[in-house]
PyMOL commands that place a pseudoatom at each C-alpha (Angstrom):
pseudoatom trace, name=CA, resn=UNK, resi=1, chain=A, elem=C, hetatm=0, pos=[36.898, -27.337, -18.534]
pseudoatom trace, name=CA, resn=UNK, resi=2, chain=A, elem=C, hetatm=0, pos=[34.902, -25.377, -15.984]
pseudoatom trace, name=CA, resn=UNK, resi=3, chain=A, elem=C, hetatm=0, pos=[32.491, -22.360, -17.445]
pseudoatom trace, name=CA, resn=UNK, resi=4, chain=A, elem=C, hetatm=0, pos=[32.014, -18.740, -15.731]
pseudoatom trace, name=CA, resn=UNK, resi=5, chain=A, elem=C, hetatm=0, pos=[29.725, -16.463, -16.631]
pseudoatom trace, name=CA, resn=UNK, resi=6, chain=A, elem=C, hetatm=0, pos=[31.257, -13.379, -18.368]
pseudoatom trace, name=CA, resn=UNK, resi=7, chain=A, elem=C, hetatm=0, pos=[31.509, -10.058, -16.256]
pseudoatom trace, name=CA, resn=UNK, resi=8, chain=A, elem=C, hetatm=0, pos=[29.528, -7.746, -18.316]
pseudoatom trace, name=CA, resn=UNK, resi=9, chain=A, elem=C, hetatm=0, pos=[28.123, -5.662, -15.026]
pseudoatom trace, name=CA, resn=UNK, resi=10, chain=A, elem=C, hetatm=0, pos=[24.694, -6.369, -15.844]
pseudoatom trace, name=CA, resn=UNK, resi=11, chain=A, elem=C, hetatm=0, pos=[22.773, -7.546, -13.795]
pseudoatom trace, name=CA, resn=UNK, resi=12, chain=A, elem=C, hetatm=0, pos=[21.986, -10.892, -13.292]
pseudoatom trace, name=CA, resn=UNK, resi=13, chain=A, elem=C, hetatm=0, pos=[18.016, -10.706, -13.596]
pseudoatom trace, name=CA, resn=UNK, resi=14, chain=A, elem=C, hetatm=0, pos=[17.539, -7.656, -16.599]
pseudoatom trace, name=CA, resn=UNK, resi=15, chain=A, elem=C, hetatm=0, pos=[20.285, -5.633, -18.524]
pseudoatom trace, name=CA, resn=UNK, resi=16, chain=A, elem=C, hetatm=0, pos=[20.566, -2.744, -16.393]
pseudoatom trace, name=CA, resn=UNK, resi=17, chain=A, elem=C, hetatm=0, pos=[24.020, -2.387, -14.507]
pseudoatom trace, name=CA, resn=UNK, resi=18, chain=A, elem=C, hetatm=0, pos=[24.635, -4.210, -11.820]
pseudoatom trace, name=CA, resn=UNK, resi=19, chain=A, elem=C, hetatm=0, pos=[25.777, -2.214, -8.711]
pseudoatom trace, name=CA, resn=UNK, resi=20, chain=A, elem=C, hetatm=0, pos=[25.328, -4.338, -5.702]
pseudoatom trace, name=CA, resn=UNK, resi=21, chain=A, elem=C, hetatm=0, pos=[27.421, -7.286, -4.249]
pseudoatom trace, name=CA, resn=UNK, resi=22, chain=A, elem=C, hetatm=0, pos=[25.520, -10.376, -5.515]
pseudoatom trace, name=CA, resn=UNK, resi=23, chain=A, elem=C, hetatm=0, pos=[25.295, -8.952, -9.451]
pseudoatom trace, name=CA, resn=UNK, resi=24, chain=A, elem=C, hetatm=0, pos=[22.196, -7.388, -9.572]
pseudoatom trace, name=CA, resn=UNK, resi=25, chain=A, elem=C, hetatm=0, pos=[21.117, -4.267, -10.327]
pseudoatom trace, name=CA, resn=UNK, resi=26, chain=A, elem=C, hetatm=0, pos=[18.990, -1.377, -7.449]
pseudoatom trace, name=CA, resn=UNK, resi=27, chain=A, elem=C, hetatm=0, pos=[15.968, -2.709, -8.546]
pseudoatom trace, name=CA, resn=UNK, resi=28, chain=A, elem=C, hetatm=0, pos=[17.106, -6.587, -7.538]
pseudoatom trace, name=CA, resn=UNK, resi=29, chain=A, elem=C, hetatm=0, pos=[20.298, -6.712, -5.811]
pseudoatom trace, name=CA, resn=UNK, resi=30, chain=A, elem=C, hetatm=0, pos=[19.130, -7.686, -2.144]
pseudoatom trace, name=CA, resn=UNK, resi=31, chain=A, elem=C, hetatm=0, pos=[21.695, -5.022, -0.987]
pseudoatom trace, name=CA, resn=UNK, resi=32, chain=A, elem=C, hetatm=0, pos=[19.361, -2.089, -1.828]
pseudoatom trace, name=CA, resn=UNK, resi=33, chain=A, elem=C, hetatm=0, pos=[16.297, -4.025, -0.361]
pseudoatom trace, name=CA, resn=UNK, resi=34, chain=A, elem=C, hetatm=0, pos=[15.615, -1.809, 2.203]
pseudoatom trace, name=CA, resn=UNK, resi=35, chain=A, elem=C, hetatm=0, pos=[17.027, 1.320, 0.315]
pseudoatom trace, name=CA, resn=UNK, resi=36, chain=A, elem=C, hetatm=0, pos=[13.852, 0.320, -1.972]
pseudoatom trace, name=CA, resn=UNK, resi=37, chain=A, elem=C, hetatm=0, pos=[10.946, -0.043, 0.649]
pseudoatom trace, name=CA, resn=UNK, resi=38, chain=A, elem=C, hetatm=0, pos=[12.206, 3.003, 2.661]
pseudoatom trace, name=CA, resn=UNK, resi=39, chain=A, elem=C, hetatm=0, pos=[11.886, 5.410, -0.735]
pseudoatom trace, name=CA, resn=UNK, resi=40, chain=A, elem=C, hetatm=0, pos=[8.745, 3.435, -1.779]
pseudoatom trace, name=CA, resn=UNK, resi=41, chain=A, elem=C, hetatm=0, pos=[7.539, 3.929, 1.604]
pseudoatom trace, name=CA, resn=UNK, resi=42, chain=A, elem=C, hetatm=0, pos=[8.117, 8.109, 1.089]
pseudoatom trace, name=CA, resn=UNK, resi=43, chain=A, elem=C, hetatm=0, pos=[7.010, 8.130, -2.363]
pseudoatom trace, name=CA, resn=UNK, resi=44, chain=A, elem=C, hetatm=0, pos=[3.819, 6.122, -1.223]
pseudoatom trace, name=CA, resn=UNK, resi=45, chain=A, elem=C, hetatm=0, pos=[3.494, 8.944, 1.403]
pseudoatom trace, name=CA, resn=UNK, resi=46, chain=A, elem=C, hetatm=0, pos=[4.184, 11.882, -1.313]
pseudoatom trace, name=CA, resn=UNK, resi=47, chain=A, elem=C, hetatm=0, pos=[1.475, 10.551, -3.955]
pseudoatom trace, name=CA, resn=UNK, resi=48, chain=A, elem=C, hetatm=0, pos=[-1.897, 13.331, -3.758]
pseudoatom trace, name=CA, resn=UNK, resi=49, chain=A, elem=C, hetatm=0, pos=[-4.842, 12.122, -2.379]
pseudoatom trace, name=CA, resn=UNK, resi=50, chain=A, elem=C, hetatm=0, pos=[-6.769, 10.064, -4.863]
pseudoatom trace, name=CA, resn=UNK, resi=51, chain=A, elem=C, hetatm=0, pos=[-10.247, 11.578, -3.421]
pseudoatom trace, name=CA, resn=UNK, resi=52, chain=A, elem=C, hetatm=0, pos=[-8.739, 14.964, -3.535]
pseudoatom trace, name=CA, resn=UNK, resi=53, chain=A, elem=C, hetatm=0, pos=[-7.606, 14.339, -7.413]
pseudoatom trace, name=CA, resn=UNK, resi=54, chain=A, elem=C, hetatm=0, pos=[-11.389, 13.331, -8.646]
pseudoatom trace, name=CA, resn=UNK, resi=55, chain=A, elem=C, hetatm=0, pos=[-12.615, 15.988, -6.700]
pseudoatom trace, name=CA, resn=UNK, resi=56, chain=A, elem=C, hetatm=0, pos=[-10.610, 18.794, -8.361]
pseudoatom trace, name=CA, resn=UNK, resi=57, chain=A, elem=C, hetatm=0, pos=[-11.906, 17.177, -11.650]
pseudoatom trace, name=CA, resn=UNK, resi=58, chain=A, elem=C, hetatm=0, pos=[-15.267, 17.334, -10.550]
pseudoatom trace, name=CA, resn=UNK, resi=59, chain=A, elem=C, hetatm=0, pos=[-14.672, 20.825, -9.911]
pseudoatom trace, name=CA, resn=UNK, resi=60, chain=A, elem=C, hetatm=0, pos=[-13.309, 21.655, -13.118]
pseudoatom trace, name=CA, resn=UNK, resi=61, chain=A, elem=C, hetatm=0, pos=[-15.598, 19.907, -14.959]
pseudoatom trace, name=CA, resn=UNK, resi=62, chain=A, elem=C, hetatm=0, pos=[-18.558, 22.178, -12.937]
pseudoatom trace, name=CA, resn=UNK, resi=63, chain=A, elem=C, hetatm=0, pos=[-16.289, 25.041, -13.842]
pseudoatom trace, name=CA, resn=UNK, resi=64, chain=A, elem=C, hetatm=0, pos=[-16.197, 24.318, -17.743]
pseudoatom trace, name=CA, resn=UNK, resi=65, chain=A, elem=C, hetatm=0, pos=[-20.285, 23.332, -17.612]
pseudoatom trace, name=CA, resn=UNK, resi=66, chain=A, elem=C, hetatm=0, pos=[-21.069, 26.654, -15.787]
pseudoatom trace, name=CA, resn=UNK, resi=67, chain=A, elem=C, hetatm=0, pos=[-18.593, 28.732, -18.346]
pseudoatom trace, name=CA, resn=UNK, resi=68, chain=A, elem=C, hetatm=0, pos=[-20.348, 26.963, -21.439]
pseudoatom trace, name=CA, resn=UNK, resi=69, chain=A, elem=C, hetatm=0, pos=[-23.967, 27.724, -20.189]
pseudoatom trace, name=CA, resn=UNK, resi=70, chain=A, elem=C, hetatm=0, pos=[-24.853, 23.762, -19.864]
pseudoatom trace, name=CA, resn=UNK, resi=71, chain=A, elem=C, hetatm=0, pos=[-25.362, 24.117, -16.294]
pseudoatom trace, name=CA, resn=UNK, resi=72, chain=A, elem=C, hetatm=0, pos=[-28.075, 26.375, -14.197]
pseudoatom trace, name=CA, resn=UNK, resi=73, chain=A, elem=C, hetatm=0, pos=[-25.781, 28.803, -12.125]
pseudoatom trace, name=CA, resn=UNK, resi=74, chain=A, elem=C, hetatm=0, pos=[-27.481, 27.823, -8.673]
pseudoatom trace, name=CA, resn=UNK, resi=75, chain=A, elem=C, hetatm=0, pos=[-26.948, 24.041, -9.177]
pseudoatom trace, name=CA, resn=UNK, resi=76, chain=A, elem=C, hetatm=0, pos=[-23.519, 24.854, -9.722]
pseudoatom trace, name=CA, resn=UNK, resi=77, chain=A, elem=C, hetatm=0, pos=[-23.515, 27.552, -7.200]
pseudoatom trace, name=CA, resn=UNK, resi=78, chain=A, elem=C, hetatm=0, pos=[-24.951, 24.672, -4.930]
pseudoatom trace, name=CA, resn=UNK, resi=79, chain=A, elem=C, hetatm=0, pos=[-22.806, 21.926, -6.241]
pseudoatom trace, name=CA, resn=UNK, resi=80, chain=A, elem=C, hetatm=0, pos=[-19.455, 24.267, -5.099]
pseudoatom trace, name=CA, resn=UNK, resi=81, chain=A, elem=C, hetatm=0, pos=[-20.740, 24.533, -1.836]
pseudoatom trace, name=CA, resn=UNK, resi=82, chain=A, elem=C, hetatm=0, pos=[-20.961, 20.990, -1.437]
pseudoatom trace, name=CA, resn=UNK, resi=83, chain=A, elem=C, hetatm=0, pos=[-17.782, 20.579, -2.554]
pseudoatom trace, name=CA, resn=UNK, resi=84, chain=A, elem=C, hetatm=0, pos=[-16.140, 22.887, 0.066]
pseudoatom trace, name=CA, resn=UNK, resi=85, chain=A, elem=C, hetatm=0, pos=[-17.972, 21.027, 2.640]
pseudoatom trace, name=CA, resn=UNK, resi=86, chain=A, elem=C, hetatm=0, pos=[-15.761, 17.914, 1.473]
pseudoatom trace, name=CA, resn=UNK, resi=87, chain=A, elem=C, hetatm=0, pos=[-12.933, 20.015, 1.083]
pseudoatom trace, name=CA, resn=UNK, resi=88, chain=A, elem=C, hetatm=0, pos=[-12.919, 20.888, 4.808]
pseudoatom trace, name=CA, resn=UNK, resi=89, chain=A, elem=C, hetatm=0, pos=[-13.873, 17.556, 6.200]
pseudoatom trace, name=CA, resn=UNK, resi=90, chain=A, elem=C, hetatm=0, pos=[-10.974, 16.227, 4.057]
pseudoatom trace, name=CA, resn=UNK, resi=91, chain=A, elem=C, hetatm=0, pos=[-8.667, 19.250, 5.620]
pseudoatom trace, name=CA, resn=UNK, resi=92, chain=A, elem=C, hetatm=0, pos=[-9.744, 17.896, 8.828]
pseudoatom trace, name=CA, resn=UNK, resi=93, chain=A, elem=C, hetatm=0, pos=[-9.620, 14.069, 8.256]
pseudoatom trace, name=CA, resn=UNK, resi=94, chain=A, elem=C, hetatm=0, pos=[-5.703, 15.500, 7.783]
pseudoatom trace, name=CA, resn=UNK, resi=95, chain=A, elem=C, hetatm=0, pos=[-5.461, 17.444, 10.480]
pseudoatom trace, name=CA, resn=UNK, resi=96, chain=A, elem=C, hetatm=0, pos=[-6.670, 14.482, 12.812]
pseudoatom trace, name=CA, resn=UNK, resi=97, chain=A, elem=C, hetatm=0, pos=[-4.406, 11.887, 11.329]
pseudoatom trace, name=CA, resn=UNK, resi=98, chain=A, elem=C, hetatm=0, pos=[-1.074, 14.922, 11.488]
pseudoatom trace, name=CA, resn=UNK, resi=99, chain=A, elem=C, hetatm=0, pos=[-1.995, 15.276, 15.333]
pseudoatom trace, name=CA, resn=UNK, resi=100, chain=A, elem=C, hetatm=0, pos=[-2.084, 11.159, 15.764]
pseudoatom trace, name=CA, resn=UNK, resi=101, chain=A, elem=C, hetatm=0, pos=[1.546, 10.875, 14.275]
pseudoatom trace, name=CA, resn=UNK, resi=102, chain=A, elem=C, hetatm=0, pos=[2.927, 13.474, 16.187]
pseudoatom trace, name=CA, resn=UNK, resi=103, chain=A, elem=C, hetatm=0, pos=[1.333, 12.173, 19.579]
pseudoatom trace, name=CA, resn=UNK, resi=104, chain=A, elem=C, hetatm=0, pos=[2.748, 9.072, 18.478]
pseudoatom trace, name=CA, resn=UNK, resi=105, chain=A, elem=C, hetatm=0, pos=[6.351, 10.495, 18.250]
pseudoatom trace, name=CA, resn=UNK, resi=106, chain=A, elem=C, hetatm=0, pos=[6.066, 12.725, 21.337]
pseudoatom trace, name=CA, resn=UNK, resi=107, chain=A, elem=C, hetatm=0, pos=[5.398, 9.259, 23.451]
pseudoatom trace, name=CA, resn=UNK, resi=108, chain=A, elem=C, hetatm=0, pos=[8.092, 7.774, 22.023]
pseudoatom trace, name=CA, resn=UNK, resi=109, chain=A, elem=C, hetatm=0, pos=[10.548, 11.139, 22.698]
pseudoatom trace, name=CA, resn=UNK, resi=110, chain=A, elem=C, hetatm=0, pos=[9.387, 10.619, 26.267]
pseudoatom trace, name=CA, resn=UNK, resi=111, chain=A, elem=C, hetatm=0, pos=[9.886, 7.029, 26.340]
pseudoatom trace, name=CA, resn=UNK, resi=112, chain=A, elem=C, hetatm=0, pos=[13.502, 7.722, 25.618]
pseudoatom trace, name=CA, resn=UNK, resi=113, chain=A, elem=C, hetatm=0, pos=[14.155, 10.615, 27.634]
pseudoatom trace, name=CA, resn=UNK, resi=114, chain=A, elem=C, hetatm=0, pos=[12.432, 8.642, 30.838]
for i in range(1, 114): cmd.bond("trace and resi %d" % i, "trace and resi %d" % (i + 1))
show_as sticks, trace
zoom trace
């Protein structure tokens, strides 16, 4: 007597409902593969600046020393100003890397006009 596997729709690999043409579910159905890496790819893209994260601690922590009187107003005063320093190079850094993608897609525009 031959056995099958019972339909349940889950998927084949965990117990989430299978959706895709080989039984498995988004996260392992090879029919969503690229589905995955393309919104991985734009959620990758999306994430905040890890530098940019610590800094706006750092800046908050200054904020709450300064308020609380454990720090001497011009070392904090000082400390800012070194942080807007960064905060520019970083808005720059961006800038630089923006106007490298879209030279990028311009030559390729012109590559397909031509």
């Amino acid at each position: 007597m031959d056995e099958y596997a019972a339909n349940t729709n889950l998927c084949l690999w965990c117990n989430n409902a299978a959706i895709g043409s080989h039984g498995g579910c988004y996260h392992h159905d090879p029919d969503y593969e690229d589905l995955r890496s393309a919104r991985a790819s734009t959620a990758a893209k999306s994430k905040g600046n890890a530098e940019l994260r610590k800094l706006k601690a750092e800046v908050r922590e200054i904020i709450t020393d300064l308020r609380s009187g454990a720090l001497d107003r011009n070392v904090g005063t000082s400390m800012l100003q070194g942080y807007r320093v960064l905060r520019d190079l970083i808005e720059l850094e961006r800038r630089i890397k923006e106007t490298d993608e879209l030279a990028v897609d311009i030559a390729t525009i012109k590559e397909l006009v031509e």
